[in-house]
N, C-alpha and C positions, 0 to 999 in steps of 0.2 A: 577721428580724433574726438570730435564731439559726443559720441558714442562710450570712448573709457569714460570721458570727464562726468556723462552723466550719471555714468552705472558705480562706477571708482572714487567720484570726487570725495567724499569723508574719507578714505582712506587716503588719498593723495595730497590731501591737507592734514591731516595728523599726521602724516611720514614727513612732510614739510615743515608742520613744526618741532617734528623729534629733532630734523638735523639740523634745525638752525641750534635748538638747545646742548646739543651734541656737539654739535663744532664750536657753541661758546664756551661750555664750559674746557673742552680740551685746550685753546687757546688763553684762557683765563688761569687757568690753574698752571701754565707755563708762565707767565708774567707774574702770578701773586708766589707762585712760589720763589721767585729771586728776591722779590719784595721782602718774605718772610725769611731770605739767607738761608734756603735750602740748597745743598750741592749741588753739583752737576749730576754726580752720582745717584743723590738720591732722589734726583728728578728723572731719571734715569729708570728705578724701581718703580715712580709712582707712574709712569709713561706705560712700560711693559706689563703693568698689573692689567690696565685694562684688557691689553691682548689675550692676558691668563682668564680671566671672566669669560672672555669673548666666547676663545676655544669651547670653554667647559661648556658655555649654553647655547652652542651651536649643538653641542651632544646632546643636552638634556632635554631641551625646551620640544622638540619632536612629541616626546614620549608626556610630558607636562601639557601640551595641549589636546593628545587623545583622553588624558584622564579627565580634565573639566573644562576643555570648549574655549576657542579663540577666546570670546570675548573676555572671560575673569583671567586668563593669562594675559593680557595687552593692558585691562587697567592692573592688575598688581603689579606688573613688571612696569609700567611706569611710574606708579605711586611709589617705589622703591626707590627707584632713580629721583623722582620728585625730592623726598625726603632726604638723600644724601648731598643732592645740589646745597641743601640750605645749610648739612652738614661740615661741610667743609669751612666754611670761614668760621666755624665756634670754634671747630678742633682742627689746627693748623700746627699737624706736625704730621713726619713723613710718614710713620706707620698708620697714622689715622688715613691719612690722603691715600696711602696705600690698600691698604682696606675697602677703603671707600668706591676705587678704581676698579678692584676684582669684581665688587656687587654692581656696579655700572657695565661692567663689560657685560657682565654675565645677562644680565636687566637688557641692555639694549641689543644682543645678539636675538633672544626670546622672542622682543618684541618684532625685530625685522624676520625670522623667521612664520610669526603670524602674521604680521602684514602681507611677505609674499606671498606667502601662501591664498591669502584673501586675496590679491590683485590676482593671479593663476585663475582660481575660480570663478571671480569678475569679466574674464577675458575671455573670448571665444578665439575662433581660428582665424576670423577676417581682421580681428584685433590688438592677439598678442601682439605683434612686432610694436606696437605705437603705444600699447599699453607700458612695454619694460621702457621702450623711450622713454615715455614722460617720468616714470617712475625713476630711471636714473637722472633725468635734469631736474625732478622735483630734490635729490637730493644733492646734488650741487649745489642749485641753486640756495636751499638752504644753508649748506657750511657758509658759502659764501657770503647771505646775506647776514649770518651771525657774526663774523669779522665786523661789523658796521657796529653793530649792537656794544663791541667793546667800547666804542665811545660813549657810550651813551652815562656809565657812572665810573667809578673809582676804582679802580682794579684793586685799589687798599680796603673799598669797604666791603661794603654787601650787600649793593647795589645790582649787580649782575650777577649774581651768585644768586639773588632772588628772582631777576629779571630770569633770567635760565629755567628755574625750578616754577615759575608759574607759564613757560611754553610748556614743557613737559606735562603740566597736570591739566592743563588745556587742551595735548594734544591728543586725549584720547575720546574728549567729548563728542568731535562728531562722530568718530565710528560706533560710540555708543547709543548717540542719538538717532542711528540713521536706519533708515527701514529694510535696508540689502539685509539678504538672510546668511547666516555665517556657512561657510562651508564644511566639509567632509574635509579630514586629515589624514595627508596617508604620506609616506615618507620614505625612499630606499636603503635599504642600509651599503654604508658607504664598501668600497671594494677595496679589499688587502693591499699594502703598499706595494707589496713583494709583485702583485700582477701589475699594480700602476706602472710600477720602475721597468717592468721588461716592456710592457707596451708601447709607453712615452718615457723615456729616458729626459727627454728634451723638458717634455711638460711641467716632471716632478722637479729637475734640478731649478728649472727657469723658475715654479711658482714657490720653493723653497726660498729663492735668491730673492723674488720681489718681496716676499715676506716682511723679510728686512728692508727693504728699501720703503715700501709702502709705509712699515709702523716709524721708522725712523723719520719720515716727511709729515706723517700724519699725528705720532707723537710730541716729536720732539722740536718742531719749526719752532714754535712759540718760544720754546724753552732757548734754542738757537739765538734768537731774535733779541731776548731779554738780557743774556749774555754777552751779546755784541753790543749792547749799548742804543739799540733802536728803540723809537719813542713806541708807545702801545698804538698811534694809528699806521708808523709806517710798518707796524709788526701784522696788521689789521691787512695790509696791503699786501703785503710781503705772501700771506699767507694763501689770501682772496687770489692773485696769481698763480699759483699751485694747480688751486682748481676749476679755473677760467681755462687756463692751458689743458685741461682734461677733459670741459666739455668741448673747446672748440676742436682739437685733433681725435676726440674718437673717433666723427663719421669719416672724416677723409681716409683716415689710416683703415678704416675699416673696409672700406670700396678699396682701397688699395690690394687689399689681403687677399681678395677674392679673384683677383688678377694678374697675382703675382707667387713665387715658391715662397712660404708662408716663413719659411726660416730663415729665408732670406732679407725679408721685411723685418721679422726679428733682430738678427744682426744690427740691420743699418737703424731701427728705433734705438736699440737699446744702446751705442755707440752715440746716439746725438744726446740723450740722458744722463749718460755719463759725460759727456762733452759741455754738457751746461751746469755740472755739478763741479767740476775742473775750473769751471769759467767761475763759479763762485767761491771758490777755492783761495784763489789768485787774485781773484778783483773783486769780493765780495763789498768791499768797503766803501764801495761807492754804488749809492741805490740802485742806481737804474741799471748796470748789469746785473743787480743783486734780483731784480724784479725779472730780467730775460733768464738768470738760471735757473728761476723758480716755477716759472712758464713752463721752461724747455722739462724740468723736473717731472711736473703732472702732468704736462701734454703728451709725457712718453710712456709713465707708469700705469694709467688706467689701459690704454690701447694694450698695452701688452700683457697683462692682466685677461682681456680680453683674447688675443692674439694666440697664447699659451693654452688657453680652453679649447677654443674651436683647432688648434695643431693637436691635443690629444684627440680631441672626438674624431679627428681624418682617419684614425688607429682605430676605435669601434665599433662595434657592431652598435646601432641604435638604441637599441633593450640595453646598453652596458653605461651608456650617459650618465644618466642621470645620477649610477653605483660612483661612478670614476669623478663626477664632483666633488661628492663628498670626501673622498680619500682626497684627492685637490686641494680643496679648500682647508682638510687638515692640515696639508704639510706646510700649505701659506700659514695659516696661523702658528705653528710651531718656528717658522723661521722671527714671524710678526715679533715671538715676545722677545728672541734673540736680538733685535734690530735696536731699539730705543737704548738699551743697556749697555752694547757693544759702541754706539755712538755718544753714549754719554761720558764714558773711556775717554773714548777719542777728544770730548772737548777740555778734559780736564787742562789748564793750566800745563801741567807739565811736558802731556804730548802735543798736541795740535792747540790746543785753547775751542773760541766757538769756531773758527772755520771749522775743526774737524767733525761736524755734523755732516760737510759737504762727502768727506772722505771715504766714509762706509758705502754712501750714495754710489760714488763714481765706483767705486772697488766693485760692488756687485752689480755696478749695470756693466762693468767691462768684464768680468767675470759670466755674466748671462751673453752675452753674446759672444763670449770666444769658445764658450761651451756650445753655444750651437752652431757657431762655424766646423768646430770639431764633431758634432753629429753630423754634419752635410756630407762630411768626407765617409761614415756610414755605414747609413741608409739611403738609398734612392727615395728623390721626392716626390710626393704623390701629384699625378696629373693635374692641371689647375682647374680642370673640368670635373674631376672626380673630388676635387677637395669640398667636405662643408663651407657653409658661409658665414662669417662671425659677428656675433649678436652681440653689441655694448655692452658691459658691464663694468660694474662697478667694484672694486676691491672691500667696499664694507659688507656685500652683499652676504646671505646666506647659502647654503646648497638649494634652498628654495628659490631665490635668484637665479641661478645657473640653471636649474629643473625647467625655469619662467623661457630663459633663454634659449634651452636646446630644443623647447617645444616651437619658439620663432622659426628654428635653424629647420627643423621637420616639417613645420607643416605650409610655410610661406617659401613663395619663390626668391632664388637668389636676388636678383633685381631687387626683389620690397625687402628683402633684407639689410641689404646694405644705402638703404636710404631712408631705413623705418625711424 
């Protein structure tokens, strides 16, 4: 462990301060936007833009950092995002916010695909596995510690909206200060849907379904929150739960995976998921179950995130990983931008109000698991001795993330996997 920190650390502290600024402003811009009597709806648009950005510069940013070299891709693409954090509270309306969301998404997908890719490089064989840990609790950690930071000024002013935009142009100083030599880029091109869907049936419909559920939690909470009538700390709280319940159930659930029929684990996560979205459904209006369904929310959507990658890789051949990501992680993003917009529907007044944030939630985690109940029935399950082992990840991750990941899964014993 002392070994990433010493070789990683500038990059694992600029990645720590992208996401705290990351998770402030997506929090912040759910609260001020009710302040400023923006819809449901069209908080709705400004939610799902980011996922449009994302997508696009999961594609692009590959080919953008062979041309001019990690380092001028990680500060532009920050200084970009810098500059629109401050944008926001001048021009507060929903097509600007809208706007603003696409060149964010697209800005921080960029940068997390040069960061992974620099942690990858960083890493050796005795390493990786402790390397992507820390890397995914360095970005927990951060959303979470930005929820704190809402208190800190005015969600009416521009207070946190500058607070945000000076982590961002902060956080690229140590990777530019620091003496690590940049790496070599090299990237697969992702593998036709049409092979994904025959190999993992299970994989594409599951990481289509989380899609939505992921961008609707990770969108649209704040927005939820604001609407319900919660103060901006228990919204802070509300949210910081999400992703508490994501760091503490990935390791379990992941030792669990590796010892049990992998779809079967799916089933029964994705049933407690939607059982805690049900739960705030019904009883959201009083906190403290409001705070167990939001737990039960993230504690179930990163695992399976996770879960759904290593059940395709059990289907390929080694060399095909890394291809089958990327196809992966498009059709999670393409469900991503459908998520926030369909549950913005949902809160309008007329049908559900804000509980129906909770609605889409439950729909597709009951929806993912009755689809893989129905693939149980088949295909025969792969031995639990011949199944891969599944390496944490995180849903904001890139295909460079998951590349990070499947090299754990290859070259570390099951054991240090699932306790790395």
């Amino acid at each position: 462990m002392l070994q990433v920190l010493s070789s990683a650390w500038a990059l694992l502290l600029g990645v720590g301060l992208l996401m705290v600024g990351n998770g402030l402003q997506g929090t912040l811009l759910g609260v001020r936007g009710n302040i400023e009597g923006f819809s449901t709806l069209e908080m709705s648009f400004i939610m799902s833009a980011y996922f449009v950005g994302f997508l696009g510069g999961s594609r692009l940013a590959p080919e953008m950092i062979r041309r001019v070299g990690h380092v001028r891709v990680f500060a532009a693409l920050a200084s970009f995002i810098s500059s629109v954090m401050i944008l926001y509270p001048l021009v507060a309306t929903p097509w600007a916010w809208i706007l603003g969301r696409v060149v964010i998404g697209f800005c921080f997908s960029g940068v997390y695909v040069t960061a992974e890719s620099w942690l990858n490089n960083a890493a050796d064989n005795q390493n990786r596995g402790k390397a992507l840990s820390l890397y995914m609790i360095v970005q927990m950690v951060g959303i979470v510690s930005a929820q704190g930071l809402m208190l800190v000024g005015d969600p009416s002013g521009f207070d946190n909206f500058v607070i945000a935009s000076v982590l961002i142009s902060v956080s690229f100083a140590p990777i530019l200060l620091s003496v690590s030599p940049t790496p070599s880029f090299e990237t697969t091109r992702p593998m036709s849907i049409g092979r994904l869907l025959k190999t993992s049936p299970l994989g594409c419909a599951g990481m289509f379904l989380l899609g939505g559920v992921f961008s609707a939690q990770f969108g649209m909470s704040a927005v939820y929150g604001a609407k319900a009538g919660l103060s901006v700390a228990q919204i802070s709280i509300f949210i910081s739960a999400i992703y508490i319940g994501a760091m503490i159930l990935q390791y379990p659930l992941g030792w669990l995976s590796d010892r049990m029929d992998r779809r079967q684990l799916i089933v029964v996560v994705a049933a407690v998921g939607a059982m805690g979205a049900v739960l705030g459904f019904f009883l959201g209006g009083h906190f403290g179950v409001l705070l167990v369904a939001s737990f039960l929310i993230g504690g179930t959507t990163n695992p399976l995130y996770s879960l759904l990658i290593a059940h395709t890789n059990d289907y390929l051949e080694h060399g095909d990983m890394a291809a089958a990501s990327g196809g992966l992680i498009f059709i999670n993003g393409v469900g991503a931008i459908a998520g926030p917009l369909i549950t913005g529907w949902l809160m309008n007044d007329h049908v559900f109000g804000p509980p129906g944030y909770f609605v889409l939630i439950a729909f597709l985690l009951f929806a993912l698991g009755g689809y893989a109940t129905w693939r149980m029935t088949q295909r025969a399950s792969i031995p639990v001795e011949y199944a891969g082992a599944v390496s944490p990840m995180s849903p904001v991750g890139t295909p460079m993330a998951v590349e990070l990941a499947r090299d754990v899964t290859l070259e570390a014993p099951r054991e240090e996997q699932t306790t790395a």
